[in-house]
C-alpha positions, 0 to 999 in steps of 0.5 A: 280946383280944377282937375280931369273929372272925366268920364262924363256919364250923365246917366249915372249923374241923373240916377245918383241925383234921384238917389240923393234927393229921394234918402233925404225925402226918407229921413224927413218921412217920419216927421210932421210939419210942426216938427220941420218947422221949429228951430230951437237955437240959432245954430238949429234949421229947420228941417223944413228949411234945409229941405228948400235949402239944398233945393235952392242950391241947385235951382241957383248954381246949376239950372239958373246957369246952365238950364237956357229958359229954366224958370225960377219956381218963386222968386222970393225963395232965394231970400229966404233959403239962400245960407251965407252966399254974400254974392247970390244977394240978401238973405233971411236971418239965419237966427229967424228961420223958424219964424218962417210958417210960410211957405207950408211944408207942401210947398216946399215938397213941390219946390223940391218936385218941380227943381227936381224934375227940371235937373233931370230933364236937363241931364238927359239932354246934356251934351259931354261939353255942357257935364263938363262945364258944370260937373264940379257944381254938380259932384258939390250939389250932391255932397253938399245934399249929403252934408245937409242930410246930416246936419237935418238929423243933427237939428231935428235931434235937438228939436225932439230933444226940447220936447217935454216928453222926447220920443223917438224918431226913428225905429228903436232898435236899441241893445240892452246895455250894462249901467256904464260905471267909471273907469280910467282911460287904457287904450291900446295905442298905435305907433306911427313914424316921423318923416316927411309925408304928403297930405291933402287930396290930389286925386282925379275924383271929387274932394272939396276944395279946402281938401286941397292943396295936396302939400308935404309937412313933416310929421314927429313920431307919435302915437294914437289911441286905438279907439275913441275915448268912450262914455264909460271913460268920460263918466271917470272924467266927470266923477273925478270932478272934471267940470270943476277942476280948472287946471284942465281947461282952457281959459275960454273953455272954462268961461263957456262951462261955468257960464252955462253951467255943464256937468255932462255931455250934451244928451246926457241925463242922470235919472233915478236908474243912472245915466241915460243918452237922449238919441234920435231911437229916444232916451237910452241908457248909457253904452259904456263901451261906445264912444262919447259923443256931442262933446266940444273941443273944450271938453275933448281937451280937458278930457285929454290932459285929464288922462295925460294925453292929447288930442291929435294933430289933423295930419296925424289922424289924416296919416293912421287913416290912409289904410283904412277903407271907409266904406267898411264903415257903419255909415247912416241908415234910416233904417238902422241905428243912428247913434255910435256903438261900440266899435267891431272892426278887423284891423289895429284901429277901430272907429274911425270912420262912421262912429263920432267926429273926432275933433283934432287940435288943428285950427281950421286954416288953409294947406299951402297954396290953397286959393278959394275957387272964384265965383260964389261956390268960393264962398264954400269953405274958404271963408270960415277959415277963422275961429274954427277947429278940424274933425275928421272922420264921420259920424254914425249920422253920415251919409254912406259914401260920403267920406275919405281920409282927406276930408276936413270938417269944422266947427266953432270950439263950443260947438256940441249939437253935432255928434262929436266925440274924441280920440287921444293921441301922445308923443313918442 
């Protein structure tokens, strides 16, 4: 997608870069090499390997590229953290990755050192010509870095949770919660004109290419609830017999809950005391006023015709986002809570960056005139534009700064180890 992303300033490219690279060094420290290298289902990576991974990305498309002399730090890497790039060569099973002892931890971290220092070094010396001509491979390092961040905390959460006696991860800072009893779901709702509006990204800054193009579609007049949907609501939904109910399914969705036997959301355990949440702070008990998390698409729409409503189109969550800033938003913080909470924010809607990926009832598809850039970076979004469904939003895990009301996540309907929640929406 090719725009003007000058000025070109490769000071503050070398400063976010360390900046980028040095959280992810943070959210690993908690963890031993036996916990980086267990991967505990095919869609899990091991926190060993999406550190080489995201190391990989820019010895390959930057320093392979642009880097005259650079030398690969070993060659067999590239096999081995390569994700999906058809056009880059073979690459391991992704099934298979916690099969991979070797290389050690150590190793990987000197990868990561070694990669490191040659990046820097090449963006001192850089000339405004060179920046130019691989700026977009840059600005996609460090949001591809960022995604990699999250899906670590996404994948080590299930790791911990596989443990027989789970412990926490990060520092429990945890409030004391009510035991969260069933209710019906009552938000306020928020209206929102029909017309013909542009959508997608157009800017000069960075946007990732499936963001684009920026269209026209008309939109008919709706309204969204002023929350997400939160754990209390979908304990109503659960009491009320709703994983044995199938007229709020879809067929394949049914198929999945009965194969697999749910009753609950992903985390959710019901112990003596009542229900309680695995989080990356340990088990918890429920917050019955935080939104619901790490629930699939089948789930949010059985939710949603439970309650009489639906889920919202992208461009409808895409048009209530516009006036929200998203860096107000409660992004990921090592340091701090990484889980949802129930939403504090001035304004008429609440939640919507930084609490749950808010799935939409939009398949994942291009915006008209989209073309997949040419090369492997090509490779990106473009291709998985099949079988999948839009989230927007961000999530408690999100990386700050990472996020905007253009930005299109997807994911498989059954997919649920992310932290994927849900908000309603309605015709007027």
């Amino acid at each position: 997608m090719p725009r003007d992303l000058a000025p070109l300033d490769a000071a503050a490219l070398n400063a976010r870069f360390k900046t980028v690279r040095a959280r992810f060094e943070t959210l690993s420290a908690p963890f031993s090499a036996e916990d980086l290298c267990v991967q505990t289902m095919p869609d899990v990576s091991p926190g060993k390997w999406h550190l080489a991974h995201v190391t990989w990305f820019w010895e390959t498309f930057l320093l392979q590229a642009a880097a005259p002399g650079y030398e690969v730090f070993d060659k067999r890497f590239c096999y081995l953290f390569n994700s999906y790039y058809e056009t880059v060569g073979e690459r391991h099973a992704r099934p298979e990755r916690g099969f991979l002892t070797r290389p050690s931890l150590d190793e990987v971290m000197a990868y990561r050192r070694h990669v490191d220092a040659a990046v820097e070094d090449w963006l001192k010396q850089a000339s405004s010509d060179q920046l130019r001509e691989v700026l977009e491979i840059i600005l996609t390092g460090f949001a591809h870095e960022e995604q990699h961040q999250e899906l670590f905390l996404t994948d080590i959460k299930h790791v911990l949770s596989r443990n027989s006696f789970p412990e926490s991860a990060y520092p429990d800072n945890a409030m004391t919660f009510a035991p969260a009893t069933p209710r019906s779901p009552a938000p306020d709702w928020i209206t929102f004109e029909g017309g013909v509006h542009r959508f997608g990204y157009g800017g000069p800054d960075f946007a990732f290419d499936h963001e684009g193009p920026d269209h026209e579609a008309v939109v008919t007049p709706f309204a969204l609830a002023a929350r997400p949907v939160t754990n209390a609501e979908f304990l109503a939904f659960i009491e009320d017999g709703g994983y044995q109910r199938p007229e709020f399914w879809l067929s394949d969705g049914w198929a999945v809950i009965n194969d697999e036997q749910r009753t609950a959301p992903f985390y959710w355990r019901r112990g003596q005391a009542g229900w309680c949440e695995f989080t990356l702070h340990g088990l918890q008990p429920l917050d019955p006023e935080a939104p619901v998390c790490h629930v699939d698409f089948y789930e949010a729409d059985a939710f949603a015709a439970w309650s009489g409503f639906r889920l919202p189109d992208e461009r409808e969550w895409e048009l209530a986002a516009r006036a929200y800033d998203p860096e107000r938003a409660p992004w990921a913080d090592p340091h701090g809570r990484l889980h949802p909470q129930a939403p504090n924010e001035d304004g008429p809607l609440a939640g919507l960056f930084g609490q749950v990926w808010e799935w939409t009832r939009s398949a994942y598809s291009p915006y008209p005139g989209y073309r997949a850039p040419a090369g492997a970076i090509g490779e990106y979004n473009g291709k998985f534009m099949c079988g999948q469904f839009v989230l927007r939003g961000g999530s408690a895990l999100t990386p700050p700064g990472h996020m905007r009301a253009t930005y299109r996540n997807f994911f498989p309907p059954g997919a649920r180890w992310q932290m994927t929640g849900l908000r309603l929406a309605r015709d007027i």
